[in-house]
C-alpha positions as CSV (number, residue, x, y, z in Angstrom):
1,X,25.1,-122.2,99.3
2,X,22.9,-120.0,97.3
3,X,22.4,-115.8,97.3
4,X,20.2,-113.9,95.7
5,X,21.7,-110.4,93.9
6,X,19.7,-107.4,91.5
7,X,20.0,-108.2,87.8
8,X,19.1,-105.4,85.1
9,X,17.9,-108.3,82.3
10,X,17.8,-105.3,80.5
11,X,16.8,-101.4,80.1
12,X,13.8,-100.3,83.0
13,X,13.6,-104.0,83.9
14,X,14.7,-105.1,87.2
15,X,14.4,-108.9,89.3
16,X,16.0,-110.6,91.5
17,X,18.3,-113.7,90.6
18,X,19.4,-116.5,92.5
19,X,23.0,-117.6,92.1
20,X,25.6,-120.5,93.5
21,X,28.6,-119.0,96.0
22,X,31.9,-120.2,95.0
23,X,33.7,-122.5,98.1
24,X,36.0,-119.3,99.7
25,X,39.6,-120.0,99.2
26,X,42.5,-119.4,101.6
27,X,42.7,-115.9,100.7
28,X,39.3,-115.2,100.8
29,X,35.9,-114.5,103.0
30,X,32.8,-114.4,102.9
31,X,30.2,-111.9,103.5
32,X,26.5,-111.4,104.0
33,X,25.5,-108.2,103.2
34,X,23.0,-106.5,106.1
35,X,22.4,-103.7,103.9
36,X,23.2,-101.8,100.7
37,X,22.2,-98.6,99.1
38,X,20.8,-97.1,96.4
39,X,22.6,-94.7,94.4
40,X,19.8,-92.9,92.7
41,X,21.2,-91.0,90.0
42,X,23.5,-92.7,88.4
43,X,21.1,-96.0,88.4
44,X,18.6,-94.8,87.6
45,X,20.6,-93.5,84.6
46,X,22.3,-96.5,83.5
47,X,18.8,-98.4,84.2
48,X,17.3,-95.7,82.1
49,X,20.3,-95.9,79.7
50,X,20.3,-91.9,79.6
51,X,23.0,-89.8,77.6
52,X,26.3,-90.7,79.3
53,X,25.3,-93.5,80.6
54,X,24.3,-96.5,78.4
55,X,26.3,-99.7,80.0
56,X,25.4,-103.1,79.0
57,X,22.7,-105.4,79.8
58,X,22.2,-107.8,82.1
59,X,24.0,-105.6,84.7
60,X,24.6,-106.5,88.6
61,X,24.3,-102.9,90.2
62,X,25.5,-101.4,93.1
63,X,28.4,-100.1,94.7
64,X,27.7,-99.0,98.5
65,X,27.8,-102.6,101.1
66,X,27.7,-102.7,104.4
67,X,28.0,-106.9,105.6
68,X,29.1,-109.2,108.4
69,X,31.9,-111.7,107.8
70,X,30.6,-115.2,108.1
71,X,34.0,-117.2,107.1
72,X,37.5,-116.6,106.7
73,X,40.1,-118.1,104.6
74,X,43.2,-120.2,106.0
75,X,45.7,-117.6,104.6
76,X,43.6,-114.4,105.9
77,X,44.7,-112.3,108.9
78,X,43.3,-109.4,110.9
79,X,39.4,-110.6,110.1
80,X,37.9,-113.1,111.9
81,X,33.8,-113.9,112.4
82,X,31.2,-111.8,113.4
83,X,33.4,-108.3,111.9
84,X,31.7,-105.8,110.1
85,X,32.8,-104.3,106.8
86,X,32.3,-102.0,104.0
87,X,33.0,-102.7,100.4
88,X,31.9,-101.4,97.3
89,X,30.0,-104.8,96.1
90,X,27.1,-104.8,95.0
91,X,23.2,-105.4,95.9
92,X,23.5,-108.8,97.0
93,X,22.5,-111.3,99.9
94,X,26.2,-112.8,99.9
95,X,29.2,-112.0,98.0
96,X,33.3,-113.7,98.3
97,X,36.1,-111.2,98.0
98,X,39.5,-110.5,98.7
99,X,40.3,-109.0,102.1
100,X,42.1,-106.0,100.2
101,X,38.5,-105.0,98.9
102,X,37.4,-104.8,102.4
103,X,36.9,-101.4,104.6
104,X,37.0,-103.0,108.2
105,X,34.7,-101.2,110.5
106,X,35.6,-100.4,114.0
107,X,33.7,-101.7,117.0
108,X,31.1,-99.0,116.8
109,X,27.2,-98.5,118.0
110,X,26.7,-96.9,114.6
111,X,23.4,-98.8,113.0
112,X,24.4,-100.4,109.6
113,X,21.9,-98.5,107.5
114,X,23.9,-95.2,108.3
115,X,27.3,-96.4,107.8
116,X,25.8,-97.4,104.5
117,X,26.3,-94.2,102.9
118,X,30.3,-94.5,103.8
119,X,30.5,-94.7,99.6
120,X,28.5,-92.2,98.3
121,X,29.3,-89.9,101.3
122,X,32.9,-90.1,99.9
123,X,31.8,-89.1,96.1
124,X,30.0,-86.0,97.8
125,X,33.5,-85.5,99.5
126,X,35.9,-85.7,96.2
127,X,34.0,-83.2,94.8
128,X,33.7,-81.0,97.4
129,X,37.7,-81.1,98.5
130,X,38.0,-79.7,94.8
131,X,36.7,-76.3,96.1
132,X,39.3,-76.2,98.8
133,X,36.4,-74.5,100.7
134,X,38.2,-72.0,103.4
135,X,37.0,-70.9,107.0
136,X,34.2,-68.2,105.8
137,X,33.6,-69.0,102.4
138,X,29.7,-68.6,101.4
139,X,28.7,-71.7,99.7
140,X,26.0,-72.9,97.3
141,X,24.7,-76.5,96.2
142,X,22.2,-76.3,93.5
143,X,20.3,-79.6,93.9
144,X,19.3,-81.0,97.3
145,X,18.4,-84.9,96.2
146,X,20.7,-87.7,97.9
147,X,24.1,-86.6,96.6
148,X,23.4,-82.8,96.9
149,X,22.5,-83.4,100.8
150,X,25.6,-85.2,101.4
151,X,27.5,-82.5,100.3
152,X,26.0,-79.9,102.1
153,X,26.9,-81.5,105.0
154,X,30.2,-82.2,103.7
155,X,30.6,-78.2,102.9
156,X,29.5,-77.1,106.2
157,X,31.8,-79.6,107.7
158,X,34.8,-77.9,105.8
159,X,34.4,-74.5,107.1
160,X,31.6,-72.8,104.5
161,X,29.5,-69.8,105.8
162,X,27.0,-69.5,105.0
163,X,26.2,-72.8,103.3
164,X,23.4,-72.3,101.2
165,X,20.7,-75.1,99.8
166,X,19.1,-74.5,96.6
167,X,16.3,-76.7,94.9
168,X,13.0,-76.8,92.9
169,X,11.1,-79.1,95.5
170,X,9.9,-77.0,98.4
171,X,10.0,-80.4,100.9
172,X,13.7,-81.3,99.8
173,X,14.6,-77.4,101.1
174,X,12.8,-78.4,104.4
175,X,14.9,-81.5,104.6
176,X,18.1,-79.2,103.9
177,X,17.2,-77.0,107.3
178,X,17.3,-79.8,109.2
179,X,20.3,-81.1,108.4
180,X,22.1,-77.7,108.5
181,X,21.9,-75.5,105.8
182,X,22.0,-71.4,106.4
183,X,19.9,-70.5,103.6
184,X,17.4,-72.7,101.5
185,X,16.3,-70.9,98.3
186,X,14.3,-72.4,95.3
187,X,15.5,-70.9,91.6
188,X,11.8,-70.4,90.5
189,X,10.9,-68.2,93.2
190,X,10.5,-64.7,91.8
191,X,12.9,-62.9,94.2
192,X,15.5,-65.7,94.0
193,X,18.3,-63.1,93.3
194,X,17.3,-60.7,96.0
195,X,17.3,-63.7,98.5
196,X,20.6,-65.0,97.5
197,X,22.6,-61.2,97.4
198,X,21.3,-61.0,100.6
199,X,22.6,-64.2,101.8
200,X,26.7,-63.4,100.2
201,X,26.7,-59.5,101.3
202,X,25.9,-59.0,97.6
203,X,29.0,-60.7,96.2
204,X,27.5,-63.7,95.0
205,X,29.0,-67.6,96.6
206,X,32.6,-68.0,96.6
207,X,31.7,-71.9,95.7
208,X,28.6,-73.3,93.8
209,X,28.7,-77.1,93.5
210,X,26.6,-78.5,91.0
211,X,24.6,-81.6,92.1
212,X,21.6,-82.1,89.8
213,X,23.6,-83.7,87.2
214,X,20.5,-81.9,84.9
215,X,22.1,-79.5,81.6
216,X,19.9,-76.7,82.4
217,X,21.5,-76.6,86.2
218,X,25.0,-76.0,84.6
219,X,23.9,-72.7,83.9
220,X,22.5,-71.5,86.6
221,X,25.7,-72.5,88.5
222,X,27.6,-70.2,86.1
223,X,24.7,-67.3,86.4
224,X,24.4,-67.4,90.3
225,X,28.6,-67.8,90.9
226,X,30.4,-64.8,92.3
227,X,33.3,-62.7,90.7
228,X,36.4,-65.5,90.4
229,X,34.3,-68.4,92.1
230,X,35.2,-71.7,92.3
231,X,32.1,-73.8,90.4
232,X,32.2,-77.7,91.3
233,X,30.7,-80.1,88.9
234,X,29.8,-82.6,90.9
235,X,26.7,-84.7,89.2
236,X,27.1,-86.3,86.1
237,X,25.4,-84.7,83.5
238,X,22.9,-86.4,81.6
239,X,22.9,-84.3,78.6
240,X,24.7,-81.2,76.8
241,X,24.1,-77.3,78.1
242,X,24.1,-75.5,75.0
243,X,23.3,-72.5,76.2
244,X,26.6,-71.3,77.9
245,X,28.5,-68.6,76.6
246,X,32.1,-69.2,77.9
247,X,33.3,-65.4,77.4
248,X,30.3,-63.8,79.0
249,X,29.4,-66.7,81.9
250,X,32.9,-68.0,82.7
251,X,35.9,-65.5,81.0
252,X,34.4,-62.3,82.3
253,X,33.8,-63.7,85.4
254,X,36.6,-65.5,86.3
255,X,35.8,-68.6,86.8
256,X,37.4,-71.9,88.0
257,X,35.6,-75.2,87.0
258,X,36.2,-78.2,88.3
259,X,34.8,-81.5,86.9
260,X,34.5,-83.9,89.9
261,X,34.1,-86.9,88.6
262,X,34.8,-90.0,90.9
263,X,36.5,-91.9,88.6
264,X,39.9,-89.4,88.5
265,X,40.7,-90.2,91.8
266,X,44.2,-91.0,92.8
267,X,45.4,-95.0,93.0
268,X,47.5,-95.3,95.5
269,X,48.7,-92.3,97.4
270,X,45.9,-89.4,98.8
271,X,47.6,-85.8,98.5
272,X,46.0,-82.6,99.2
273,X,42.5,-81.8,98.2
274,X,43.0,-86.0,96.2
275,X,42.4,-88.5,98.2
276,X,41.9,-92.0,97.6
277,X,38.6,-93.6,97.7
278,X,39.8,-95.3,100.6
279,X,41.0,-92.8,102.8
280,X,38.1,-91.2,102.0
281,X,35.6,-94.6,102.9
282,X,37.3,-94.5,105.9
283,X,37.0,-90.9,107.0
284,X,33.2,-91.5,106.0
285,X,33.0,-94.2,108.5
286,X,34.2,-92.7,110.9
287,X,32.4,-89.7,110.4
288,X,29.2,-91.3,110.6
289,X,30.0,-92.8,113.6
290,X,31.1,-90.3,115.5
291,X,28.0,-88.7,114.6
292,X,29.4,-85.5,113.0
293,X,27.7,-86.5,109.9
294,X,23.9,-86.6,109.6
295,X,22.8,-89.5,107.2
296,X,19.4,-90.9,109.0
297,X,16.9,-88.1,107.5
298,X,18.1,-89.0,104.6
299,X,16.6,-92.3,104.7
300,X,12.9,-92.4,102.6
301,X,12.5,-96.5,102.1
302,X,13.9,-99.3,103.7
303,X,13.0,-102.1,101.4
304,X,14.0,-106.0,101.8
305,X,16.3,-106.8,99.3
306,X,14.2,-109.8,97.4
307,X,11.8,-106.9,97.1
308,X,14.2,-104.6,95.2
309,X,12.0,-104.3,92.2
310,X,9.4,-102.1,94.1
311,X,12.1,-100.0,95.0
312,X,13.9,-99.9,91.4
313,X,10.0,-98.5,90.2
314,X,10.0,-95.7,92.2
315,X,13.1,-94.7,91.0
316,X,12.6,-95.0,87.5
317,X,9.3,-92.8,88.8
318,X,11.8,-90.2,89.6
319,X,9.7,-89.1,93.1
320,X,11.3,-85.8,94.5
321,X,10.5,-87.5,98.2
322,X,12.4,-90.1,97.2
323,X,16.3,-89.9,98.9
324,X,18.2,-92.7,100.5
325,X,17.1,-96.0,99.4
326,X,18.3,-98.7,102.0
327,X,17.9,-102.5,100.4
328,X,17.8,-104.9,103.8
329,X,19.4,-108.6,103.7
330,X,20.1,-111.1,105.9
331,X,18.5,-109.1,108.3
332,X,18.1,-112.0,110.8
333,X,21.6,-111.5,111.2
């Protein structure tokens, strides 16, 4: 049986390759995908080979799956045909895998293009359990592309008020309203300040998560941050910020940063404010399906999956309207 998967030949090049499934074994099943998504900003980095991201070439990418299991091992328990699952594999037609690598979804009306986002929803969430956001607490998120809009959410959910939205792109702020910000603000506007004083009771957010992953966005999460705020780096920056002076933007103020990277997670156990990745898949999930989580205006393109390529060029395009990138396969399924 053959799939077909996204190859990186190498840097801005993108096609699709064909490839031969292995015969399952007993502990095994197979899967074909229904959907995956795009994860903009860190492929497009690694695509683009920016600063703190230069990987290897050819590269398979992806890590957000949602699929159907189409056969199932002699050895394998608890799955059996026709169950849905989410996984972090990548964007491919077909894939075999270990059960243990599989997030089984509950009988649920929830389409498969929302529970899609079950992966990157949970790298919002790491990052934003780091501010231990309280009942109350006025909260900012500088950058309102995929990952920034996912934590918003995510910050509202957690008790922050107001929740503030703050971005460059005028539409992205519009996009923010509806999915439940309190504030939307754009830095370049001239009475930025005035707009967010106003919005803290002239204190200033108690949290400011980062989620532009741009250098120059570092320091305007240090500028706008409230006496003894919490500052969340969640994007990955692509670059250095020279222009931070720790004693006057972070001493004097009394900061607390917190770099969020996903990779830190814990292993094995979740604690407090550290969960795994897959208690937090699973919260995701269910989130989503219980509708408490908002993830359908976030969808721009929904692209077949041989056509990948088209998508792949409008990321590298870097178009603000583009968000949540949905690759469709096996969608006879």
């Amino acid at each position: 049986m053959k799939g077909q998967r996204v190859i990186w030949p190498e840097r801005a090049m993108v096609d699709i390759e064909a490839f031969e499934l292995p015969n399952i074994k007993d502990d095994e099943i197979l899967i074909a995908t229904e959907c995956t998504l795009i994860s903009p900003g860190t492929e497009r980095a690694f695509l683009l080979s920016l600063p703190n991201a230069r990987g290897g070439y050819p590269s398979r990418p992806g890590y957000s799956n949602i699929g159907k299991v189409v056969a199932v091992g002699e050895k394998v328990s608890g799955y059996r045909e026709g169950d849905r699952v989410a996984s972090t594999h990548g964007h491919t037609s077909h894939f075999v895998t270990s059960p243990s690598r599989l997030l089984k979804i509950e009988p649920s009306d929830a389409p498969s293009e929302q529970l899609v986002f079950f992966n990157l929803g949970a790298i919002a969430l790491q990052g934003v359990r780091k501010a231990r956001i309280e009942l109350g607490e006025s909260t900012i998120v500088i950058g309102q592309g995929l990952i920034g809009s996912l934590a918003l959410q995510l910050a509202k959910l957690s008790g922050a008020v107001p929740v503030i939205a703050a971005d460059l792109t005028d539409s992205r702020l519009e996009l923010s309203k509806d999915i439940g910000a309190d504030f939307t603000l754009n830095p370049e506007d001239t009475d930025f300040s005035k707009q967010l004083a106003d919005a803290t009771m002239g204190k200033g957010p108690t949290v400011v998560i980062e989620a532009t992953g741009h250098p120059d966005a570092i320091t305007t999460a240090l500028d706008v941050a409230g006496w003894g705020a919490r500052v969340v780096l969640l994007a990955s920056t692509r670059g250095e910020t020279p222009k931070v002076n720790f004693y006057r933007d972070v001493h004097k103020k009394g900061l607390i940063l917190y770099g969020a990277h996903n990779s830190i997670r814990p292993r094995q156990e979740s604690s407090p404010n550290f969960w795994t990745s897959e208690d937090d898949g699973r919260l995701m999930l269910s989130l989503i399906a219980m509708g408490r989580f908002n993830v359908t205006p976030l969808i721009s393109h929904r692209v077949p999956g041989h056509e990948a390529p088209k998508a792949y060029q409008l990321l590298m395009e870097w178009n603000p309207e583009l968000l949540g990138v949905v690759l469709q396969w096996n969608t006879e399924m």
